[in-house]
DSSP file (Angstrom, degrees, kcal/mol; ACC not computed):
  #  RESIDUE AA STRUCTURE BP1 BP2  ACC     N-H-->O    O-->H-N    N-H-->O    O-->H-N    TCO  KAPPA ALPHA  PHI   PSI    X-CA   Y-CA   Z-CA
    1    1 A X              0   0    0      0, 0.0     5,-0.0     0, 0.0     0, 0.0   0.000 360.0 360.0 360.0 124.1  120.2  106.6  130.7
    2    2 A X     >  -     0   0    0      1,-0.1     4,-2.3     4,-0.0     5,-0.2   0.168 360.0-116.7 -11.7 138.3  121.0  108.5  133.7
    3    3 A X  H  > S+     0   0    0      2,-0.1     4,-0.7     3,-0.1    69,-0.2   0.607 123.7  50.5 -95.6  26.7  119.6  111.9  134.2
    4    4 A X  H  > S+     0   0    0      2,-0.1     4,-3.0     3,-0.1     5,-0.4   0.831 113.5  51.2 -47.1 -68.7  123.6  113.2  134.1
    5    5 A X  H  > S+     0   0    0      2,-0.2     4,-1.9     1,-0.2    -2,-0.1   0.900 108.8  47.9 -26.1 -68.1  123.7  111.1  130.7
    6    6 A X  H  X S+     0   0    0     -4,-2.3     4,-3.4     1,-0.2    -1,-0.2   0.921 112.5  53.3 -75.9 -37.7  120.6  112.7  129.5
    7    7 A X  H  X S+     0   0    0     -4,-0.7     4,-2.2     1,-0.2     5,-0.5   0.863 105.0  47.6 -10.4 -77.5  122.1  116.0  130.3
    8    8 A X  H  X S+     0   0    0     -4,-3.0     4,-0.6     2,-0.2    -1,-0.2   0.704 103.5  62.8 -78.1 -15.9  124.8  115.9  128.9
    9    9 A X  H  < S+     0   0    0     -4,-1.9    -2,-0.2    -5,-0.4    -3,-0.2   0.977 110.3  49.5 -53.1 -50.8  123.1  114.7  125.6
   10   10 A X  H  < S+     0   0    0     -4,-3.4    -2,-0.2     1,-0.2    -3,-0.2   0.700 127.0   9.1 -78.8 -32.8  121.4  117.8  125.7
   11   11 A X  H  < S-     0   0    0     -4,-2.2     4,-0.4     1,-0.8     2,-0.2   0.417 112.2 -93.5-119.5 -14.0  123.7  120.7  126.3
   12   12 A X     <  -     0   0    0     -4,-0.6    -1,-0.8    -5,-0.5    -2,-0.1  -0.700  35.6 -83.1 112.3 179.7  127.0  118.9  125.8
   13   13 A X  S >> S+     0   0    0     -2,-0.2     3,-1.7     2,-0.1     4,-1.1   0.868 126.0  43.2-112.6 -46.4  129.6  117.3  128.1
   14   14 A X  H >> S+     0   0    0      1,-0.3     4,-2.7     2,-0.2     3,-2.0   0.959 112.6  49.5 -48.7 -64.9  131.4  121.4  128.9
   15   15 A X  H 3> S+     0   0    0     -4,-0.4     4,-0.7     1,-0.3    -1,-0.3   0.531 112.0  48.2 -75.3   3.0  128.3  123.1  129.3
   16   16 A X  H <> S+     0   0    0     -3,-1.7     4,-2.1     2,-0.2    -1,-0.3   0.586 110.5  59.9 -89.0 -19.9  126.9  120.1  132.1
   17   17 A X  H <X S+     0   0    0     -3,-2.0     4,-0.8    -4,-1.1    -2,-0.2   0.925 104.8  42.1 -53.8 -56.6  130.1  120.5  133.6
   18   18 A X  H  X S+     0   0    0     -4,-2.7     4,-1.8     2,-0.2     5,-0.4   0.794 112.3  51.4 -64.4 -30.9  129.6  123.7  134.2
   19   19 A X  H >X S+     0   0    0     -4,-0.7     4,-2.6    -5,-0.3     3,-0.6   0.989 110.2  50.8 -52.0 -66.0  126.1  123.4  135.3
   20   20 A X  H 3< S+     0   0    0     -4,-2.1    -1,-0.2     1,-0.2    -2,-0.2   0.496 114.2  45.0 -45.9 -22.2  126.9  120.7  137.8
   21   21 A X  H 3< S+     0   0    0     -4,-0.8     4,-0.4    -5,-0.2    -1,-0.2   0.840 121.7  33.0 -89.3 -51.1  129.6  122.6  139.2
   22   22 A X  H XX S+     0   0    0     -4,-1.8     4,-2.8    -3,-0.6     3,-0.9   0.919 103.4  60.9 -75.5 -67.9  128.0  125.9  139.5
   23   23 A X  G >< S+     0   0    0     -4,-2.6     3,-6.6    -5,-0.4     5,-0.3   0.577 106.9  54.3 -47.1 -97.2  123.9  125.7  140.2
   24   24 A X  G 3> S+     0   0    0      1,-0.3     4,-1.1     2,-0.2    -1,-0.3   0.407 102.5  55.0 -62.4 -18.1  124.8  123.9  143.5
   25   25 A X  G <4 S+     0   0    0     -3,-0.9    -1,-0.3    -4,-0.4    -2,-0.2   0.842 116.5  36.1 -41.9 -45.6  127.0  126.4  144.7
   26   26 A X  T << S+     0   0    0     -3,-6.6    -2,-0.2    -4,-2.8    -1,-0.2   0.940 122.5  37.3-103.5 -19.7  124.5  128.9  144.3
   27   27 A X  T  4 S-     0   0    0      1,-0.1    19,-0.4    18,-0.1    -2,-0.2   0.179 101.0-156.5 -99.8  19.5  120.9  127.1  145.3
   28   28 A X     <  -     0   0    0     -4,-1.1     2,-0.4    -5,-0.3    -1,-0.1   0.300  23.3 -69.6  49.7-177.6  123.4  125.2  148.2
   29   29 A X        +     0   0    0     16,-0.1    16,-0.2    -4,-0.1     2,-0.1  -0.888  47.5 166.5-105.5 151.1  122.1  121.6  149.8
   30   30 A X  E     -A   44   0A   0     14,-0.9    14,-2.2    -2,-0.4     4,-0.2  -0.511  14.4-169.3-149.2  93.3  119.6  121.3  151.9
   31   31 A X  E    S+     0   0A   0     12,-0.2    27,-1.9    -2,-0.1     2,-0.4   0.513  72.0  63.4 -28.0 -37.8  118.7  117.6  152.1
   32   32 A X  E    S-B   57   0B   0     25,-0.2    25,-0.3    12,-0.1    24,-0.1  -0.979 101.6 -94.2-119.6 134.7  115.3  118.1  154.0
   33   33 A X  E     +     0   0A   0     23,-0.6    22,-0.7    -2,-0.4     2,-0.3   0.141  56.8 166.0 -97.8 121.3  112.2  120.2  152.2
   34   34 A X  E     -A   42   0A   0      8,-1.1     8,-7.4    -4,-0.2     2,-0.6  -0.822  41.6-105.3-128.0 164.9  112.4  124.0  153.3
   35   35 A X  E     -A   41   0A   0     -2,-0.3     4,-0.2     6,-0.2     6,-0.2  -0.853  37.6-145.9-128.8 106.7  110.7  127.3  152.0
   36   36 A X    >   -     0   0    0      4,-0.9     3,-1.2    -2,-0.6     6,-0.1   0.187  46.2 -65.9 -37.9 176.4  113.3  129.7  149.8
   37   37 A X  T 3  S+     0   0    0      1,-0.2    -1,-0.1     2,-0.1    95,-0.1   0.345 129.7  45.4 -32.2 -26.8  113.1  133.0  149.9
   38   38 A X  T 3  S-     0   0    0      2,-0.2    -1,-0.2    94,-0.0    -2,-0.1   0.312 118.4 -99.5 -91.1  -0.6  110.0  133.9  148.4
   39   39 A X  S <  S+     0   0    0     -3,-1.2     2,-0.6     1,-0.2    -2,-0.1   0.436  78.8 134.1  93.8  -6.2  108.4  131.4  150.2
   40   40 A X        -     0   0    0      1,-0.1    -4,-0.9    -5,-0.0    -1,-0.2  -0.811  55.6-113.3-106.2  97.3  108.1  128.8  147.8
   41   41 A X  E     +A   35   0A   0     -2,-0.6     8,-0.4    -6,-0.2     2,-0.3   0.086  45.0 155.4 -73.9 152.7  109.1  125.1  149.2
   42   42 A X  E     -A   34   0A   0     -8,-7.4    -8,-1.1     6,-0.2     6,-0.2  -0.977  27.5-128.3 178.4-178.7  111.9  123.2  148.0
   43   43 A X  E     -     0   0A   0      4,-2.0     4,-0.4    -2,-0.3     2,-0.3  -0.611  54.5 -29.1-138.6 145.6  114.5  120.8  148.2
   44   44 A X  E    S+A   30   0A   0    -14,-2.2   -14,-0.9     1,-0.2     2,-0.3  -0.168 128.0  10.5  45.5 -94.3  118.5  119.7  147.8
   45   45 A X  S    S-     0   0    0     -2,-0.3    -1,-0.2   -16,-0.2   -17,-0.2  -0.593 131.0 -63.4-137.8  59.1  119.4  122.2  145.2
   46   46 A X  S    S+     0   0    0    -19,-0.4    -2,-0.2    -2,-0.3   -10,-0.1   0.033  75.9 168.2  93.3 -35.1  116.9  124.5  144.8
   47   47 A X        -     0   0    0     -4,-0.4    -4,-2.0    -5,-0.2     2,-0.3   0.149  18.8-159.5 -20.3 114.1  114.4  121.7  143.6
   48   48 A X        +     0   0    0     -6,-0.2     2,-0.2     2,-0.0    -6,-0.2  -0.939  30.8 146.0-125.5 123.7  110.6  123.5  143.6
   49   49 A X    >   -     0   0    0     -8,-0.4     3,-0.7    -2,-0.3    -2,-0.0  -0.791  38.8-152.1-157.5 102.9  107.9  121.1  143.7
   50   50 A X  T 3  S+     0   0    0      1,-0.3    -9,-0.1    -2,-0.2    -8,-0.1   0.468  81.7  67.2 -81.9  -8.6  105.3  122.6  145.6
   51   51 A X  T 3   +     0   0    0    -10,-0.1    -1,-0.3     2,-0.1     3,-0.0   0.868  68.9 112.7 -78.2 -34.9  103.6  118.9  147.0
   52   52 A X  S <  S-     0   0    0     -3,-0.7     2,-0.2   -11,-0.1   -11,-0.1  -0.077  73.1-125.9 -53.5 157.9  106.3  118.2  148.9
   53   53 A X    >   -     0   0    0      1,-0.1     3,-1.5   -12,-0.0   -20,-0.3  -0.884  34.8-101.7-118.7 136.5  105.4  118.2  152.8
   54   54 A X  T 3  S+     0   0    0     -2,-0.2     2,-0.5     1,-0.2   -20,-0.2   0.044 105.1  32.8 -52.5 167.2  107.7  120.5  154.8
   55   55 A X  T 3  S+     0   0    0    -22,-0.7    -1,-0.2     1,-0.3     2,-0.2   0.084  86.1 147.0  93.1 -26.3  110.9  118.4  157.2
   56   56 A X    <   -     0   0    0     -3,-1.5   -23,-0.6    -2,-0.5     2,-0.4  -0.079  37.1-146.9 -47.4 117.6  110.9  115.7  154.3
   57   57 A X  B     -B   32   0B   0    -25,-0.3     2,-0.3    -2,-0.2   -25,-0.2  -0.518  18.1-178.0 -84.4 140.0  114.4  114.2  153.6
   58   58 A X        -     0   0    0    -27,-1.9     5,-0.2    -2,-0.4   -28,-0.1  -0.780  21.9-110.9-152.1 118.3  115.8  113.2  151.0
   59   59 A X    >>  -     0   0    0     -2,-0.3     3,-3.8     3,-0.1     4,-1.3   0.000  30.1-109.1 -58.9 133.6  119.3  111.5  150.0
   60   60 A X  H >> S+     0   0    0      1,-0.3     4,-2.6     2,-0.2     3,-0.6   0.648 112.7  48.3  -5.2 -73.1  122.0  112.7  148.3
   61   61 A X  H 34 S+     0   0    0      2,-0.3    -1,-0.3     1,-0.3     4,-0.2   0.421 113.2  53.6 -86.8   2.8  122.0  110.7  144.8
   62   62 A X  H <> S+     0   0    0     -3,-3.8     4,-1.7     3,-0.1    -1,-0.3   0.593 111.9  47.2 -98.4 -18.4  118.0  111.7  144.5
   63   63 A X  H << S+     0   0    0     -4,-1.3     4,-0.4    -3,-0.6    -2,-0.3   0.972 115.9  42.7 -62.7 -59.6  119.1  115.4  145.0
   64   64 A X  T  X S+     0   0    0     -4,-2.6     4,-2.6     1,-0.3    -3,-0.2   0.740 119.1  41.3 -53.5 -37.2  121.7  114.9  142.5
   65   65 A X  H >> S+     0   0    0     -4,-0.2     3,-1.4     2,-0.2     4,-0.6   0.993 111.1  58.5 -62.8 -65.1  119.4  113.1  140.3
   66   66 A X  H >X S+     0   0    0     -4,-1.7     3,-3.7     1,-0.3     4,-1.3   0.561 107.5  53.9  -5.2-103.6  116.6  115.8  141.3
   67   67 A X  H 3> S+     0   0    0     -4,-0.4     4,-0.8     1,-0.4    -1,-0.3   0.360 104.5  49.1  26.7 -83.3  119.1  118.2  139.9
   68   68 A X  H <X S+     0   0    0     -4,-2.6     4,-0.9    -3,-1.4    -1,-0.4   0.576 106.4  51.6 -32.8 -39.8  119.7  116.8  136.6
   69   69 A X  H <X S+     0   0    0     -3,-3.7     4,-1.5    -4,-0.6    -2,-0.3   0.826 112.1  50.4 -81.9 -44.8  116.4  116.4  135.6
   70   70 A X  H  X S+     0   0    0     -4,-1.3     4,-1.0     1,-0.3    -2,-0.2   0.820 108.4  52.2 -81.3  -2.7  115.7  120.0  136.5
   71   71 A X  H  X S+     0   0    0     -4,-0.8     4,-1.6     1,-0.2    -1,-0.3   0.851 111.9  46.2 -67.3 -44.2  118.6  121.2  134.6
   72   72 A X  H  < S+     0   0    0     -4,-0.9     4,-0.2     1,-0.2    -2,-0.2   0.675 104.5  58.0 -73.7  -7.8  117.5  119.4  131.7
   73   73 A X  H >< S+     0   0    0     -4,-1.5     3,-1.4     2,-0.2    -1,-0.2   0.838 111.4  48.1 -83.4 -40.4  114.0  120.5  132.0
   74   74 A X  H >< S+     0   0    0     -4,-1.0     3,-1.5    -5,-0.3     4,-0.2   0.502  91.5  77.4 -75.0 -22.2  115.4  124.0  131.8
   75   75 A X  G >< S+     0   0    0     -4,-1.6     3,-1.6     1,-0.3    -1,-0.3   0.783  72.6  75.1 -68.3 -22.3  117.2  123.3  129.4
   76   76 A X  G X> S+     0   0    0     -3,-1.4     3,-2.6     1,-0.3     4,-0.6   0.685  77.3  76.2 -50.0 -19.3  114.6  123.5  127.0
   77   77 A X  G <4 S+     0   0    0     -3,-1.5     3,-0.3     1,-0.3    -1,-0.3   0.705  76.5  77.3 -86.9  14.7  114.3  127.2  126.9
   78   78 A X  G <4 S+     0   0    0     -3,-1.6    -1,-0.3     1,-0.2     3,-0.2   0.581  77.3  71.8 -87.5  19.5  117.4  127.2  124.9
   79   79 A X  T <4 S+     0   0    0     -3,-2.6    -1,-0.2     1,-0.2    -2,-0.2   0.871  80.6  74.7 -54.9 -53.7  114.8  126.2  122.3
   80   80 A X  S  < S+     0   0    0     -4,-0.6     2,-0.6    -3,-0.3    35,-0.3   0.464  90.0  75.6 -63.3  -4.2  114.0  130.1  122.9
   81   81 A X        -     0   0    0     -4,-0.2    31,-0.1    -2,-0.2     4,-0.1  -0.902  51.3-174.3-123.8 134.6  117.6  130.9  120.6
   82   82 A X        +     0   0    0     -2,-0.6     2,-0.3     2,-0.1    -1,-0.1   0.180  65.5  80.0-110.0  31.3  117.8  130.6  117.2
   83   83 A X  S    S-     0   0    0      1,-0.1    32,-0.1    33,-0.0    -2,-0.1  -0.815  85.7 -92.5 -98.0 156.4  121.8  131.4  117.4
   84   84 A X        -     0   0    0     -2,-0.3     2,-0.3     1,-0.0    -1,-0.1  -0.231  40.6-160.8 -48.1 144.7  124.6  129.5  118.1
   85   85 A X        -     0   0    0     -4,-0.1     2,-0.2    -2,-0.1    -1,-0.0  -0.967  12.1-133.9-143.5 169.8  125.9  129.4  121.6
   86   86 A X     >  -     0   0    0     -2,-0.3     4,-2.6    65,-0.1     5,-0.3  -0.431  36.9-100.6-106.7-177.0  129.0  128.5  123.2
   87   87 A X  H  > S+     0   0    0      1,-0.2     4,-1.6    -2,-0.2   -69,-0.1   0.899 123.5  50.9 -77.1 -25.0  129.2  126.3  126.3
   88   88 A X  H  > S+     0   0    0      2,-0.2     4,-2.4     3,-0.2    -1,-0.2   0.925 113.1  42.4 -10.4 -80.0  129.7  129.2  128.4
   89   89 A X  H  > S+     0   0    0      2,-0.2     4,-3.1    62,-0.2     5,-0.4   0.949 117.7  47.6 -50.0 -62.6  126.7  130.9  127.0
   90   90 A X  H  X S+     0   0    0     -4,-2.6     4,-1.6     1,-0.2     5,-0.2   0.933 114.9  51.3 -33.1 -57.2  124.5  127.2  127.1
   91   91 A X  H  X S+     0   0    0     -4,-1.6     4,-1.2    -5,-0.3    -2,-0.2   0.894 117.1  36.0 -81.3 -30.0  125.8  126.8  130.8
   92   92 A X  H  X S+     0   0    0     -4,-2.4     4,-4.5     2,-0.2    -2,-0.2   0.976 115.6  47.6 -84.4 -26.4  124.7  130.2  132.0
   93   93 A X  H  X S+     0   0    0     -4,-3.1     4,-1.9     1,-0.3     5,-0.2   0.932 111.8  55.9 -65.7 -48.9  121.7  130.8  130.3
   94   94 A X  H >X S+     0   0    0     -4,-1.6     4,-2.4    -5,-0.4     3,-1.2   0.937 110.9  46.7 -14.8 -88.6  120.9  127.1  131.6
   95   95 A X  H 3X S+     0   0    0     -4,-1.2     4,-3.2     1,-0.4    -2,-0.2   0.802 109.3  57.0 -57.8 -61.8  121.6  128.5  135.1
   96   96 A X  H 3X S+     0   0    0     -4,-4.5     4,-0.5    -5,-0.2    -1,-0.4   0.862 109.3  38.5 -41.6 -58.0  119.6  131.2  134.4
   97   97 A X  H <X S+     0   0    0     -4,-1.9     4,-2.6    -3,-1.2     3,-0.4   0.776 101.2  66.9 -51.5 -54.4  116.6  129.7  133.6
   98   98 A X  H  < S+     0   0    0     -4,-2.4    -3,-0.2    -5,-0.2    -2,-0.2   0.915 113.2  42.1 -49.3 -46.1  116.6  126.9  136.0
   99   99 A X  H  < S+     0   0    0     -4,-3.2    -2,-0.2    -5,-0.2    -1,-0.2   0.514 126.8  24.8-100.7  18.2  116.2  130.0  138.4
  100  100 A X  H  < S-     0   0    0     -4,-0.5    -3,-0.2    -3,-0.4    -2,-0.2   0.722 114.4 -94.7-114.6 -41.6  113.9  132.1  136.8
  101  101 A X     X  -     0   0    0     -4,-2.6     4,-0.8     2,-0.1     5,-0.1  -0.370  22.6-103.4 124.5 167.3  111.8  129.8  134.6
  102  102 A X  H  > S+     0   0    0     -2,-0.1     4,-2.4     2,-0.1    -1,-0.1   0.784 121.8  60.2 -86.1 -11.1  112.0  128.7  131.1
  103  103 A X  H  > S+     0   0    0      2,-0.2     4,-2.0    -6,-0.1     5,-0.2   0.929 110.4  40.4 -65.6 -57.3  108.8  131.4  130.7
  104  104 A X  H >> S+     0   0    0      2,-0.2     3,-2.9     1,-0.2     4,-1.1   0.875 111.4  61.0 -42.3 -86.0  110.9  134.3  131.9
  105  105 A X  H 3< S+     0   0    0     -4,-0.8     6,-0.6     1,-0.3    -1,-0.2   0.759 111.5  33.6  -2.6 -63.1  113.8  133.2  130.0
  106  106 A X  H 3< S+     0   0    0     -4,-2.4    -1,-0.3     1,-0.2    -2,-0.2   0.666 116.1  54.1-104.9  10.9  112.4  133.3  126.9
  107  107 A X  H << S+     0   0    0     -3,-2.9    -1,-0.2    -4,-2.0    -2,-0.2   0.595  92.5 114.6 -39.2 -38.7  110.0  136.6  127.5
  108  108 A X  S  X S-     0   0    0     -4,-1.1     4,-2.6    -5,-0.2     5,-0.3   0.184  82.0-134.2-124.9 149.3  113.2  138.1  128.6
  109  109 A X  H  > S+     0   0    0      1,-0.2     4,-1.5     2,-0.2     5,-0.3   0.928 108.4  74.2 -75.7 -27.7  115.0  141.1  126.7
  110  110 A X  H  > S+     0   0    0     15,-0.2     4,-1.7     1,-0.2    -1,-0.2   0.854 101.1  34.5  -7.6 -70.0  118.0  138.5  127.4
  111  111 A X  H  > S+     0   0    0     -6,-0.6     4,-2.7     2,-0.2     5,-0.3   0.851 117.0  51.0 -82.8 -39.8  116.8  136.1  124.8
  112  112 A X  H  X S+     0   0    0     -4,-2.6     4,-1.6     1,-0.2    -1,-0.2   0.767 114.9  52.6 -62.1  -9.8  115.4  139.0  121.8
  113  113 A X  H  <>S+     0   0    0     -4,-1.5     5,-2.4    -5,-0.3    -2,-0.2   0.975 111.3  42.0 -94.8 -51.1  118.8  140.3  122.5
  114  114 A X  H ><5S+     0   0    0     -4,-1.7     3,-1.1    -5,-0.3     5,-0.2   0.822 112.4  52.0  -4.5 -87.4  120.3  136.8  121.8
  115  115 A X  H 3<5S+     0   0    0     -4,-2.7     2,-1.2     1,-0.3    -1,-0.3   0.832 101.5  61.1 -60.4 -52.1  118.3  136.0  118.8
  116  116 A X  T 3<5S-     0   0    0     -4,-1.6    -1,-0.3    -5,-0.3    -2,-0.2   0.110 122.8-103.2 -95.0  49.0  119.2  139.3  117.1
  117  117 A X  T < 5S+     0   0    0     -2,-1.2     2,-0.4    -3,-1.1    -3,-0.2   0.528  84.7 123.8  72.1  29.8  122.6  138.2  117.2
  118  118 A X    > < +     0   0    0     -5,-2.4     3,-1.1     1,-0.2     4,-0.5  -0.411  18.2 155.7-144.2 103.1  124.0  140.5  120.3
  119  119 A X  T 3>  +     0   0    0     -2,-0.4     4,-2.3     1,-0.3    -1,-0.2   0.676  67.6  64.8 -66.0 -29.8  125.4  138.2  122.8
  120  120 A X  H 3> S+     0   0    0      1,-0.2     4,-2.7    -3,-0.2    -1,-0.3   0.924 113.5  36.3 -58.8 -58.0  127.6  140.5  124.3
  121  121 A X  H <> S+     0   0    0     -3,-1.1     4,-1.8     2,-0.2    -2,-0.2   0.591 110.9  60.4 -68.2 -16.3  124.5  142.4  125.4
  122  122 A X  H  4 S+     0   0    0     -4,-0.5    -2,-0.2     1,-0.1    -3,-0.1   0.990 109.5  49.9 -65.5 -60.2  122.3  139.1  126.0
  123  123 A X  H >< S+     0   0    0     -4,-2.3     3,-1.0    28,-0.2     4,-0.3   0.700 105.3  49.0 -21.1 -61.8  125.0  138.5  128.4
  124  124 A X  H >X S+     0   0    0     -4,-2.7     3,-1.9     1,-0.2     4,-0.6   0.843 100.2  74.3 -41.8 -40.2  125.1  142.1  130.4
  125  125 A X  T 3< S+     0   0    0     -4,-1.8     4,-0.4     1,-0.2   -15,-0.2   0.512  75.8  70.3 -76.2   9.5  121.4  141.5  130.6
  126  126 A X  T X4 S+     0   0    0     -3,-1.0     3,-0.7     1,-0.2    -1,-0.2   0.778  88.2  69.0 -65.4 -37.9  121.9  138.7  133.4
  127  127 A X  T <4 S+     0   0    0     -3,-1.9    -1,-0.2    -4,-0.3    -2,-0.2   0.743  93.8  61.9 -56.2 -24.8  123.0  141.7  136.0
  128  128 A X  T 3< S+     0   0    0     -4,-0.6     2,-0.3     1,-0.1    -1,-0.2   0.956  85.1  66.7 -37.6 -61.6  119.5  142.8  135.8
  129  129 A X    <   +     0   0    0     -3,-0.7    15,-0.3    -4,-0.4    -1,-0.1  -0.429  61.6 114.7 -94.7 109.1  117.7  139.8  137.2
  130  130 A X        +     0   0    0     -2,-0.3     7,-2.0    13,-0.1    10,-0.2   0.094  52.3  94.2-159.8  -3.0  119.2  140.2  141.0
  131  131 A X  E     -C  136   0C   0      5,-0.2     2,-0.3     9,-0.1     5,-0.3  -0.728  46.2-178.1 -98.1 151.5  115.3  141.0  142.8
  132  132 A X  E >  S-C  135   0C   0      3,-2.9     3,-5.7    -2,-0.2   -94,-0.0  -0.808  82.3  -0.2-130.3-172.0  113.1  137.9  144.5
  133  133 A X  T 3  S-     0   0    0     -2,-0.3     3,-0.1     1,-0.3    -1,-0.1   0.532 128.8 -60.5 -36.0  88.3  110.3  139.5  145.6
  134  134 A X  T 3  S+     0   0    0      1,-0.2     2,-0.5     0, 0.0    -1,-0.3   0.540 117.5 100.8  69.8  11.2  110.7  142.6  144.8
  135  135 A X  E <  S-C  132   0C   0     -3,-5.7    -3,-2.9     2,-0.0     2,-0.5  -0.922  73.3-114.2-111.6 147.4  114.0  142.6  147.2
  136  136 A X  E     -C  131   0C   0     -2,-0.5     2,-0.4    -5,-0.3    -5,-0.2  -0.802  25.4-151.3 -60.4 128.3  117.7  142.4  146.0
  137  137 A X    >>  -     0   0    0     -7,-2.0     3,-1.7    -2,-0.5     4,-1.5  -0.887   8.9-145.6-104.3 121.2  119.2  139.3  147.2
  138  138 A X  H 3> S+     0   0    0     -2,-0.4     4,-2.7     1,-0.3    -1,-0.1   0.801 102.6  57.9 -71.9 -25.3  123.1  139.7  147.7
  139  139 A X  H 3> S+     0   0    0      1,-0.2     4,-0.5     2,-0.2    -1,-0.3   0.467 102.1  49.9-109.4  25.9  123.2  136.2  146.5
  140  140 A X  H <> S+     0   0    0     -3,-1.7     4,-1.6   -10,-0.2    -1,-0.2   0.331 110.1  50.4 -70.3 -16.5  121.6  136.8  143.2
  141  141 A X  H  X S+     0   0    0     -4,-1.5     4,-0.9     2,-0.2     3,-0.5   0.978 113.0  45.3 -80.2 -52.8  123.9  139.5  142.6
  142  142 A X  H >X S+     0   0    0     -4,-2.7     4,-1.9     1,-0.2     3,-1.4   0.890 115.7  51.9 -31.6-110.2  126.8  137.0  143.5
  143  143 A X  H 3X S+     0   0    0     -4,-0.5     4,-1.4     1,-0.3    -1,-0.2   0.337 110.6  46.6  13.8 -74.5  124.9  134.5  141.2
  144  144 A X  H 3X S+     0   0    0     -4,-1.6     4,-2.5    -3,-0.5    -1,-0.3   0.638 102.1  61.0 -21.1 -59.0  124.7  137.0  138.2
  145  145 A X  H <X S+     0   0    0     -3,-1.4     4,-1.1    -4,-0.9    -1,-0.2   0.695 108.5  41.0 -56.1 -47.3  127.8  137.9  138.3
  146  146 A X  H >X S+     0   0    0     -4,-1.9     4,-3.2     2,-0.2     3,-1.4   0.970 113.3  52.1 -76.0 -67.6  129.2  134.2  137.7
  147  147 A X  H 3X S+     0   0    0     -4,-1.4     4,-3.0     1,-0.3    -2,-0.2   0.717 107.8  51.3 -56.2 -40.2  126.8  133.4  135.3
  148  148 A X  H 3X S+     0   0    0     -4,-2.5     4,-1.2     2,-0.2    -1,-0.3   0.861 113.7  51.0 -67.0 -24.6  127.8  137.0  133.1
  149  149 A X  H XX S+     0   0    0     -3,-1.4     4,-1.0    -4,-1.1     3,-0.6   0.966 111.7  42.6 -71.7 -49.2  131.4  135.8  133.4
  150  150 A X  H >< S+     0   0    0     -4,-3.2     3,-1.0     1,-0.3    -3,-0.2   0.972 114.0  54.2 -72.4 -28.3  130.7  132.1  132.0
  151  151 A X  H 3< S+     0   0    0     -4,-3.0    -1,-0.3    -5,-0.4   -28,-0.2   0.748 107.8  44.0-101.3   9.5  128.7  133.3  129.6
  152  152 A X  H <<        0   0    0     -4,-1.2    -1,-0.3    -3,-0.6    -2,-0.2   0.353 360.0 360.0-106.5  19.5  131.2  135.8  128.2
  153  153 A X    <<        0   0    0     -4,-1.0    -1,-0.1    -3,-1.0    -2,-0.1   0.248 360.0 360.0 -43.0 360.0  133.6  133.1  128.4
C-alpha cells in the first residue's frame, strides 16, 4: 500500500483530500534540504528530519511520498480525541499537528476543548497558534485561518 493508500485508510478519502491539497500550500516545495524558520532543516513540504545534510535534493514522488507518511504519522494525535470529528475537523487538526507536533496537539487547550465536547471552541483555538519562535509569522496567521475555516466546515 502506498503511503496515499495508507492515508487515506486512516483519516478517510475527504479528510486526505483535504490534507493533500492544503499542507503543501502552506509548507510550499522546496525540492533541495533548507533550514525553516526556526532554524530547523527540512525538505519538499515541510518534511523535518534533522540528519539530512544541507543542498540535498530530492524528487518529486519521494516528496510526495515524504508527505504522506508525515501526514499519517500525525495523524495519530487524533488518537488525542475521544469525540467524533468531521472531515473538516480530521483535515485541520491533521494540519495542525503535522505543524506543531502530535505532543503539542494533544497538550493543547485545542484538544481538552475537543474532548469536552466544544468544537466550536476547539476550533477558534487554532488562531492562537500563529508564533515560531517567539515571532508571528504572517504565514501562520494565513495558515490558521484556513485550517479554522475547514474545521468549522
Amino acid at each position: 500500500m502506498t503511503p496515499k493508500q495508507k492515508l487515506i485508510t486512516k483519516v478517510g478519502a475527504a479528510s486526505a483530500a483535504l490534507l493533500l491539497s492544503m499542507v503543501p500550500v502552506f509548507e510550499g516545495y522546496r525540492p533541495s534540504v533548507y533550514k525553516d524558520p526556526i532554524g530547523r532543516l527540512a525538505v519538499c513540504y515541510g518534511h523535518d528530519d534533522q540528519s539530512m545534510k544541507m543542498g540535498t535534493t530530492y524528487t518529486r514522488q519521494q516528496c510526495e511520498d515524504m508527505l504522506a507518511d508525515d501526514l499519517l504519522k500525525h495523524a495519530d494525535a487524533l488518537a488525542c480525541i475521544n469525540r467524533p470529528l468531521s472531515d473538516g475537523q480530521k483535515a485541520a487538526f491533521v494540519s495542525f499537528a503535522f505543524n506543531v507536533g502530535n505532543k503539542a496537539f494533544c497538550g493543547s487547550t485545542l484538544a481538552r476543548k475537543a474532548n469536552a465536547g466544544d468544537m466550536t471552541g476547539a476550533c477558534a483555538e487554532l488562531s492562537r497558534w500563529t508564533l515560531a519562535g517567539g515571532k508571528q509569522l504572517p504565514g501562520l496567521v494565513n495558515r490558521r485561518q484556513i485550517e479554522r475555516k475547514v474545521c468549522e466546515s
